[in-house]
Each structure stands twice: as structure tokens, then as C-alpha cells.
C-alpha positions in Angstrom: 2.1 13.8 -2.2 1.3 11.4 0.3 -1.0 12.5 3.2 -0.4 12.9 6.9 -2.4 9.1 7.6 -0.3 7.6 5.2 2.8 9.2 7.0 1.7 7.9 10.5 0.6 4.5 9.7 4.5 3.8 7.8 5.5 5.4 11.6 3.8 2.9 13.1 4.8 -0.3 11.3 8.5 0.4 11.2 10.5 -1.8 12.6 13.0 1.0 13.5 14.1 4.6 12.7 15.3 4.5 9.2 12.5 1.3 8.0 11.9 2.2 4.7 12.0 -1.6 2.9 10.2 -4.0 5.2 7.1 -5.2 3.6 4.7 -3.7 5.8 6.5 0.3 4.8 5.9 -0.7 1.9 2.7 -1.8 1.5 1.7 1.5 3.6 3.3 3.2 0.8 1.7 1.6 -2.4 -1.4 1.6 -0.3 -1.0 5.5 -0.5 -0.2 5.6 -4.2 -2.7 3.6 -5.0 -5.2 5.8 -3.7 -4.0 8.7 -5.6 -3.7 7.1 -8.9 -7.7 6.1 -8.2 -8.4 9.7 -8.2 -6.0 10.6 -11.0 -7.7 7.6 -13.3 -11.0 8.7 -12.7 -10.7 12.3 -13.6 -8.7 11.2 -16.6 -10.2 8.0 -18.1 -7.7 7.3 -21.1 -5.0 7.9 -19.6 -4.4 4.4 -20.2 -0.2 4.4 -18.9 -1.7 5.3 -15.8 -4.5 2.5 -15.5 -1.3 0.0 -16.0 0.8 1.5 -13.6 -2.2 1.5 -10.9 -2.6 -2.1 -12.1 0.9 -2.7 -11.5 1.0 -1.6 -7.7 -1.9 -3.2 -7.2 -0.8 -6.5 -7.9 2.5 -5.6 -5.8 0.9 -5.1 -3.0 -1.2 -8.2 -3.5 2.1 -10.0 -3.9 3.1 -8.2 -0.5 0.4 -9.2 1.4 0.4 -12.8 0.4 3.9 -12.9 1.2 3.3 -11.4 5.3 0.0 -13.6 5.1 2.4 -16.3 4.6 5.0 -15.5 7.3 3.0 -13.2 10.0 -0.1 -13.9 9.9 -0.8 -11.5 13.0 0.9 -8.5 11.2 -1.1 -9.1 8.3 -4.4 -9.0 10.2 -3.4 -5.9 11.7 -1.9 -4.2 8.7 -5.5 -5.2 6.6 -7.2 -4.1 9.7 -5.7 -0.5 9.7 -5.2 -0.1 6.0 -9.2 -0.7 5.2 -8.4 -3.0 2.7 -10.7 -6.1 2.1 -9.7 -9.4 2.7 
């Protein structure tokens, strides 16, 4: 269930039609999951498979972002930017 922002910001960094794998789709999209699995892990506290899979994506998208950081450093801006995220 990802939401309507979610939908329009992977619209908006594609780099054409059918994008699905560049790394700013996908850190739109773990960006999206992450935020549900917050809710999910805070309505159910030991639900502890869940806690590592959150953990998982997080560091992905860490890994993701270091990686555009390294090689567009303007996209990066802009995706942190419009994603809210901290850094």
C-alpha cells in the first residue's frame, strides 16, 4: 500500500516511462516502505522479524544514498530535499 506522494515523487525522479530500478525509484520506494513498517513496529512491538526487515531497508537505502551522494551529488540534494530525510 503505498500512498499517492509516494507515487508522484517515483513519477518525478524517473528517468523515463517504465524506470522502475534507477536508484533514485528506488530509494522513493524503500522510503515508502519504510514508513509503513514504522507504523506497523510501533503498534506491534515484538514483532521482532519485522524490526529486522525495517532495519534491513534502512540500511539499503543508506547504501543507496551514499552511492548517488557519490556520483550526483545534485540529485542527491534534491532527492533528500523532497524525501524529508535528514542529512
Amino acid at each position: 500500500m503505498v500512498d499517492k506522494k509516494a507515487t508522484s515523487l517515483q513519477e518525478k525522479f524517473m528517468h523515463h516511462e517504465k524506470d522502475t530500478g534507477s536508484v533514485e525509484v528506488q530509494v522513493v520506494k524503500l522510503t515508502a516502505e519504510i514508513k509503513e513498517l514504522q507504523g506497523h513496529c510501533e503498534h506491534n512491538p515484538k514483532d521482532f522479524s519485522s524490526k529486522r526487515g525495517l532495519l534491513q531497508k534502512v540500511n539499503q537505502r543508506k547504501r543507496f544514498l551514499d552511492y548517488l551522494k557519490h556520483h550526483n551529488q545534485n540529485a542527491h540534494k534534491e532527492l533528500v530535499k523532497e524525501l524529508g530525510l535528514r542529512k
